[in-house]
C-alpha positions in Angstrom: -12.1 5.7 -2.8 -8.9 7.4 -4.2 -5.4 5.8 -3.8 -2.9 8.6 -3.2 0.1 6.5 -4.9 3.5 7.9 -4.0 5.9 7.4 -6.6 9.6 6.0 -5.0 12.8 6.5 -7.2 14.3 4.2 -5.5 12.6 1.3 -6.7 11.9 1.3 -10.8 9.0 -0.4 -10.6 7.4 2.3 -8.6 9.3 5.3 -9.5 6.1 6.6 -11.9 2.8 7.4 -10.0 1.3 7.7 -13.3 2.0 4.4 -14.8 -0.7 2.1 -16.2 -0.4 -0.6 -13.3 -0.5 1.7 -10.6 -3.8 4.0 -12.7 -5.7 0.5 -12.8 -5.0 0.5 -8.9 -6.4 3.8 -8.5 -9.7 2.8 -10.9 -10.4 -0.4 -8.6 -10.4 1.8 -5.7 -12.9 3.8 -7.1 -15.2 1.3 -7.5 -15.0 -0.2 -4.1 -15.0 2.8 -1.7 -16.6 5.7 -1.0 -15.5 8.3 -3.5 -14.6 11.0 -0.6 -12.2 8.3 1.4 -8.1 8.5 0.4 -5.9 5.7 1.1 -2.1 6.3 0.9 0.2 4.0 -0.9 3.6 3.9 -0.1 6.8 1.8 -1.3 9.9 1.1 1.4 12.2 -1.0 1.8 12.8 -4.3 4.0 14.8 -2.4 6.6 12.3 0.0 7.2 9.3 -2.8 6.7 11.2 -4.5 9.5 11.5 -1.1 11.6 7.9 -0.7 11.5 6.6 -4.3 12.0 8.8 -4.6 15.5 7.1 -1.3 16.0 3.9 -1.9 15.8 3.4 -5.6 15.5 6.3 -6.7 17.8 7.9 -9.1 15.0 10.7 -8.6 14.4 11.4 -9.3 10.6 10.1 -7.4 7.5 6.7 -8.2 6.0 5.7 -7.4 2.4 2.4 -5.1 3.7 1.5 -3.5 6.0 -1.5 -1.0 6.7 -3.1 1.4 9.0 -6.6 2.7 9.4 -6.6 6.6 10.6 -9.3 8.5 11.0 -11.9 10.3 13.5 -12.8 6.8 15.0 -10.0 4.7 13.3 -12.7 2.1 11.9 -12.4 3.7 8.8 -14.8 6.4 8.9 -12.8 9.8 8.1 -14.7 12.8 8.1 -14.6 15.1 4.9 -11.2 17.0 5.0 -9.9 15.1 7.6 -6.2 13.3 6.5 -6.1 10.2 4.6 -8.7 7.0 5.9 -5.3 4.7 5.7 -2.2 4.0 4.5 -0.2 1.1 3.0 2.9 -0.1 3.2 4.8 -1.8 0.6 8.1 -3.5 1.0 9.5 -4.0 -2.9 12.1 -5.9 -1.8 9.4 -8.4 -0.3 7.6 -7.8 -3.1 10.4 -8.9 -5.5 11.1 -11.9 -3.9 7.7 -13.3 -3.6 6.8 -12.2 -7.4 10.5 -14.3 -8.1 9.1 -17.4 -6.2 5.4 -17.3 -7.5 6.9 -16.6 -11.4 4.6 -13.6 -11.6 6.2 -9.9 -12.2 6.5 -7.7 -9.5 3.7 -5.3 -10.7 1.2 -8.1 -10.4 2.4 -8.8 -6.9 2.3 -5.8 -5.6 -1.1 -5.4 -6.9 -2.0 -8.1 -4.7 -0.7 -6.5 -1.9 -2.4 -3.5 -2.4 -5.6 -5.1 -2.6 -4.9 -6.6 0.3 -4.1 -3.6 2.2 -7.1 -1.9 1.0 -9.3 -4.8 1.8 -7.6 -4.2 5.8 -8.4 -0.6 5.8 
């Protein structure tokens, strides 16, 4: 499986795609999907985490991932050339906090979260 990591200048810790953390991210989702499938990564912030959780889970308060499954039959079976298998949702500011609280840095956290999300899709 490849990660499609979008880089966020807004947020330092994720404003480099290529950085070593987010590579290793890629690499494990090599090894655990199919190598055609692409899973979009994408870093917000709580405002907008909030937006989309009223949206589509009717809570209205920001969470720290969320994900989606696209494709063909939206069980996570995307036909070759078809957009990205799933996406997921990030909120640093979530992020920040819970890596403050759990005295872990933020790049390890958000790794968790992104396993999660992948582990969803």
């Amino acid at each position: 499986m490849q990660l499609k990591i979008t880089p966020n200048p807004n947020f330092a810790e994720c404003a480099k795609g290529n950085a070593s953390w987010l590579q290793f991210l890629a690499g494990l989702a090599g090894e655990i999907g199919p190598a055609a499938a692409c899973v979009e990564v994408n870093f917000i912030d709580d405002e907008r985490m909030r937006d989309l959780n009223r949206e589509y889970r009717g809570k209205d308060a920001p969470t720290d991932v969320l994900s989606y499954s696209y494709g063909a039959s939206a069980a996570g079976e995307a036909e070759p050339g078809e957009d990205p298998e799933g996406e997921i949702l990030i909120s640093i500011d979530m992020a920040r906090r819970q890596a403050a609280e759990a005295g872990h840095d933020v790049r390890e956290e958000v790794s968790v979260l992104v396993i999660h999300g992948l582990h969803h899709i």
